[in-house]
N, C-alpha and C positions, 0 to 999 in steps of 0.2 A: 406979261408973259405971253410968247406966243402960242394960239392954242394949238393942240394936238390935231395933226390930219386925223378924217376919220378914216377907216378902213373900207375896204370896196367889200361890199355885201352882198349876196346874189337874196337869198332865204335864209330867213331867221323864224326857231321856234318860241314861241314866248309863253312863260310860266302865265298861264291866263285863269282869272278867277269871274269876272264880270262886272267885276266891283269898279269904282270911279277911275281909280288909277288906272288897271290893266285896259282899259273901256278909250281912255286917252292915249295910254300907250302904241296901239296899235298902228291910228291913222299918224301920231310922232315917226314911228320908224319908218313907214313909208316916205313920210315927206323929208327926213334929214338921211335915210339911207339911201332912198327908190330902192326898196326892196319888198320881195313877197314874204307877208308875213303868216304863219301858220301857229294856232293859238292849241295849246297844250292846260287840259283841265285835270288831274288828277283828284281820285276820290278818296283820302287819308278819311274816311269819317268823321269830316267836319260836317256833316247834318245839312248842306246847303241843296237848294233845289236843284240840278240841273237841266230841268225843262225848259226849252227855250234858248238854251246858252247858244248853241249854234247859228242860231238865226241872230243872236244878240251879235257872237265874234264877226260874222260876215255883216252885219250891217254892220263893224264900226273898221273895216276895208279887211278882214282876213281872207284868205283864200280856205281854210278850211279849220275845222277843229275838232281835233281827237280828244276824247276823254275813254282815261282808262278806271278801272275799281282795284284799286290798288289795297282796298283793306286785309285783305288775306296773308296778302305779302307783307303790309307792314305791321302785322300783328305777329305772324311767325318767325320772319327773318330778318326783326328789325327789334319790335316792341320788348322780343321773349328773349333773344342774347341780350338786352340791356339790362332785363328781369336777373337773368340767370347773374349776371356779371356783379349785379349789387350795386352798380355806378349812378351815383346823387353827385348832384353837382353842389359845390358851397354848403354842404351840410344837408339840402332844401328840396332843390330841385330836379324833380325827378328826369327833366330832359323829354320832353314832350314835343317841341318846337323841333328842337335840336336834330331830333332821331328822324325826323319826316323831311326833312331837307333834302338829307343827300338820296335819297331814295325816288322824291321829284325829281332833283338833277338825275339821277341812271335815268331816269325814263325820256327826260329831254334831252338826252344823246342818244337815245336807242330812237327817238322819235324824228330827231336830228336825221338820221342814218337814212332812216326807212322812206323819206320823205324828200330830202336830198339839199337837208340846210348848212350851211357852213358856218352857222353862229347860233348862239341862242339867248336870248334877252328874260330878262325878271326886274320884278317892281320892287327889288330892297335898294332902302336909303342908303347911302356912304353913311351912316352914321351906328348903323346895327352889326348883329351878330352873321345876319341870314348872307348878304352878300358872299361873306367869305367863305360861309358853306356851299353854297352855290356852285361858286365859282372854284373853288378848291376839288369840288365833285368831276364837275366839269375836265378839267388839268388834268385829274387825277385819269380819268377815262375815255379822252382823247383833245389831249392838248391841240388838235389843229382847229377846233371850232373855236370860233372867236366869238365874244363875251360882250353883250353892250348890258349897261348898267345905267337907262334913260334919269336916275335921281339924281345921278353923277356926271350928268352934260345939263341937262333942262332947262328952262326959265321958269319953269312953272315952281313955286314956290308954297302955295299953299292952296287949298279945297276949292276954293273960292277959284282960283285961275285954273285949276283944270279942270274945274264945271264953263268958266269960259270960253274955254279951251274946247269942250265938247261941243258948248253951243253955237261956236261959230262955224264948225264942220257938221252942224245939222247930227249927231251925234246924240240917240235917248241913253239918257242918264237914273236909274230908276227915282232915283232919294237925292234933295238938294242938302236934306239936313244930317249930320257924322254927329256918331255916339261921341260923348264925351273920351270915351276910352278906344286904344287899339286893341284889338283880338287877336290871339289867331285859336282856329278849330280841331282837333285832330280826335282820332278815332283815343287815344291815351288823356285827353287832357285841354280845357280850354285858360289863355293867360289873358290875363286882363294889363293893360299898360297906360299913362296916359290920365289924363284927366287931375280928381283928384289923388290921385298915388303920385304925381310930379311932385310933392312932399310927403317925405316919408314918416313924418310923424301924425300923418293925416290916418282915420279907422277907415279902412274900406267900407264902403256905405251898402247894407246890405241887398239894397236892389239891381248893385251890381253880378253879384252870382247868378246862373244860371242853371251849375250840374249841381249845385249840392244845397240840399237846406241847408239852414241856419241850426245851430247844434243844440243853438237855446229851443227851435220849434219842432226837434226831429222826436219821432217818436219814444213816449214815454219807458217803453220796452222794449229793448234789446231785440236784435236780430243776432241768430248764430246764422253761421253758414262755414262750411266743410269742403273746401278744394283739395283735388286732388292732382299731384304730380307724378309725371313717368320721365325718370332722369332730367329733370329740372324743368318740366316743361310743363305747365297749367292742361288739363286736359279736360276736369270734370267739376262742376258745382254741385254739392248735393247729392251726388253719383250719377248726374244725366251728363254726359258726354256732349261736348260743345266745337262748336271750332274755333280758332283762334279768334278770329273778331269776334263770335258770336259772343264768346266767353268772357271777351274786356266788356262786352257793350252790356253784358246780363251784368255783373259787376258792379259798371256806372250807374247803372239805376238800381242796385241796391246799397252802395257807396253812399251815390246821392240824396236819398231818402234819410239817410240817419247822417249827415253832413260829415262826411267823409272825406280828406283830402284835400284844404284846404291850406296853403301856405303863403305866406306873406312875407317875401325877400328884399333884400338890397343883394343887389348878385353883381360880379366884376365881367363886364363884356368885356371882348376880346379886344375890340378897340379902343380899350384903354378907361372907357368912361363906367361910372357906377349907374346903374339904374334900379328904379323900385315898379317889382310886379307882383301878382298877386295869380296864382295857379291853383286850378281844379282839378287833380287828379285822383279819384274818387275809385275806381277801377283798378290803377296801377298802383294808389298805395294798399289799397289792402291785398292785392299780387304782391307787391314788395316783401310784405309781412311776412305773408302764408311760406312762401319760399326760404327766407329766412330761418322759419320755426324747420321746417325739413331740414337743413344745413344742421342747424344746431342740433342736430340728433345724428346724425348720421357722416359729420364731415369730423376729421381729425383736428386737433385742436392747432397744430402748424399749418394744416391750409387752410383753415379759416381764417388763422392770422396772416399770412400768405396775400388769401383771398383780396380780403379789406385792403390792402396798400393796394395790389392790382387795379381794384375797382377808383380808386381816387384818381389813378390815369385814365382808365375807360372811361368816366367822365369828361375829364380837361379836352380827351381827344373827342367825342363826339360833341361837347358842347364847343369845342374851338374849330369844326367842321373836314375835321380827320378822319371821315369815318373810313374811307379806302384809302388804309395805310397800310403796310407792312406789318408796322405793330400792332395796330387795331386787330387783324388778321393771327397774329401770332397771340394776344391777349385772349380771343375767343377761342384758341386754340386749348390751351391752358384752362381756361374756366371751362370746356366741352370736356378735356379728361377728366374734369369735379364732379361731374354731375350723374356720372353714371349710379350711384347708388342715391341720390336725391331725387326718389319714388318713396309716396307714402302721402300720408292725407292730414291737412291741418285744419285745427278747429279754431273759430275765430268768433268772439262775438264782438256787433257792433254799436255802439250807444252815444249817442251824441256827439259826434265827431273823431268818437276815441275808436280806434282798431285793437282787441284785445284777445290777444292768444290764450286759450282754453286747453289746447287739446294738441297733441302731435303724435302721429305714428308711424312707424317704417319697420319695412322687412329688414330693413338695412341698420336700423338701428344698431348703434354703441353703446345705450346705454344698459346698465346692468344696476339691477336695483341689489342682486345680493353683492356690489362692489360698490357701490354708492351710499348702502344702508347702514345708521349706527351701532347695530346691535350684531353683526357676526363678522366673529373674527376667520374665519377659515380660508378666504380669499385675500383679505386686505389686514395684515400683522402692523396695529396704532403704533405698537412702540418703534417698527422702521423708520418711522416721520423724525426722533431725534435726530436720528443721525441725516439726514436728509435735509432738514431744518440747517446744522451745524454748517456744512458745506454752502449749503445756499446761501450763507449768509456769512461767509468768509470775513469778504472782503470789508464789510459793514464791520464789523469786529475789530479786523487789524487795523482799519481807520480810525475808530473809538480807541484802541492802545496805544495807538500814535498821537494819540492828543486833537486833532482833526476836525471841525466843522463838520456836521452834515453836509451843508451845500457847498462847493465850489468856491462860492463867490466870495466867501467871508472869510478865503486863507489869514494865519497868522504869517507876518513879514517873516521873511527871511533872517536870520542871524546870518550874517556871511563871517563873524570873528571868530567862527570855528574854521574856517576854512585859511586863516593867514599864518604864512608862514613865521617863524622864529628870527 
């Protein structure tokens, strides 16, 4: 097959971390584009040093490098619509990777813009989920810049050749030796991939974690702790007022401490193939929870059920890299008119891995205990339920008079000798 021209490139920004990959990337695009390459760090609170990096990007040929701190933004207008919305991907997965994607890509077109690239480059595999969010961000927010995806042209094929790759362009490289496992970091959640999890009936070996004890070594005694929300939004731990990063990051390490947020999936990537990872989100689930308990007190019982179908798409779309859709947009539209009375504060205690609701309360509150309670009749009349009972269960009735199977599936045949003529 003959291969594809490349495209004419003038400046390209690249998703740059300083790790082996991006470290090769660089002096790549120069020599297969001739192009200026401009290296893009974003700070999602994955924990890494940034000192140095600049001197690192331009010794490996960038002309410059921005990093921004992007925690703020992706803890408010990113981490907290996925809070509010309820959206778990595959039952599991809180969507940690997923939600920090396209919020890198907005910044490498706005970076694109300001800087005057006409393309923008990233280190995901043809084989992952991350490309296509990228790249879907990208389209989504100015389809003229064009997209190089160097795993998806390269020769370099494994660690091994693009440490070779460094050393022959004179190229420092900090580490020759790679963790058993791939990571990624974020201020929500770190995943573990790779290694031994390539068999999924393998136990995650516990020197693999890093946010959370072990649930067997976390403290003997319970931790409570009390969040509080103003229309769906985490504002206070304990009654100190926080800000949105601060708030996940105080969390993680009280998450972490009592081994919080731990989950162990086979999860369906978008291209097609199953994989097994293993995610730390320590912070975001007991956010999950707390939020939840407020819902459950103060939300009507058709938009909560409403709610749950909506959230199982707010998933698919952020973890299939849809986040600037139409619908994404119209789904957060829908879940922002929910939350206005989801203000009030949840009690949670935590104990060996378990997150365990205590305590919920709201101005906004539905419930009513003299309506809820068994002993007075002057609000809620027991004997209404007969008749209430009867209707609801109609059809269950004239099935059973008709002779009828419970299920479907186990019809009696047809008699068609009733139906022949004389």
């Amino acid at each position: 097959m003959q291969a594809k021209p490349k495209p004419k490139i003038n400046k390209v920004v690249l998703a740059y971390s300083g790790g082996l990959d991006t470290s090769v990337i660089v002096p790549w695009l120069k020599e297969n584009y001739d192009c200026e390459v401009v290296c893009f760090t974003a700070d999602v609170g994955q924990g890494d040093d940034l000192s140095g990096l600049d001197q690192k990007a331009k010794a490996s040929g960038a002309s410059q490098l921005v990093i921004r701190d992007l925690r703020e933004e992706f803890a408010s207008d990113y981490l907290f619509p996925l809070m509010r919305s309820g959206a778990i991907y595959e039952r599991k997965y809180l969507l940690g990777t997923s939600v920090a994607r396209p919020l890198i890509a907005k910044h490498m077109v706005d970076v694109a813009h300001e800087t005057g690239c006409d393309a923008i480059a990233h280190g995901a595999t043809g084989k992952g989920n991350d490309q296509v969010r990228f790249e879907l961000t990208v389209m989504a927010l100015d389809p003229r810049l064009k997209v190089i995806a160097p795993w998806r042209e390269w020769d370099i094929r494994s660690r091994e050749d693009a440490i070779d790759y460094a050393n022959e362009r004179n190229i420092q490289v900090t580490s020759t030796k790679k963790s058993i496992y791939s990571r990624d970091a974020n201020l929500w959640h770190l995943s573990h991939e790779g290694g031994l999890l390539e068999d999924p009936w393998n136990e995650p070996e516990e020197s693999m974690f890093q946010l959370s004890a072990s649930p067997e070594d976390a403290p003997d005694e319970p931790a409570y702790v009390e969040i509080e929300f103003e229309s769906g939004t985490p504002v206070a731990i304990n009654g100190e007022k926080l800000s949105s990063a601060a708030l996940i990051t105080r969390l993680n390490a009280l998450g972490g401490a009592h081994g919080i947020g731990r989950v162990d999936i086979v999860e369906n990537r978008l291209v097609g193939m199953k994989s097994h990872g293993v995610y730390e989100t320590p912070g975001g689930t007991i956010l999950m929870t707390a939020h939840r308990e407020i819902e459950s007190l103060v939300l009507d019982s058709e938009t909560i059920r409403f709610k749950d179908l909506t959230a199982l798409k707010y998933a698919e779309l952020t973890y299939n890299g849809l986040w600037f859709t139409p619908l994404r947009e119209a789904l957060d539209a829908f879940v922002d008119s929910t939350q206005g009375p989801v203000t009030g504060i949840a009690r949670l205690k935590l104990y060996k891995g378990n997150v365990i609701p205590v305590g919920r309360k709201s101005q906004f509150s539905l419930y009513r205990e003299d309506f809820a309670t068994f002993g007075q009749e002057d609000v809620y009349d027991q004997s209404d339920a007969e008749g209430f009972i009867n209707l609801y269960g109609l059809s269950l009735k004239v099935r059973a008079l008709n002779g009828l199977p419970v299920s479907g599936m186990h019809m009696p045949k047809p008699d068609y000798s009733r139906f022949k003529r004389d």
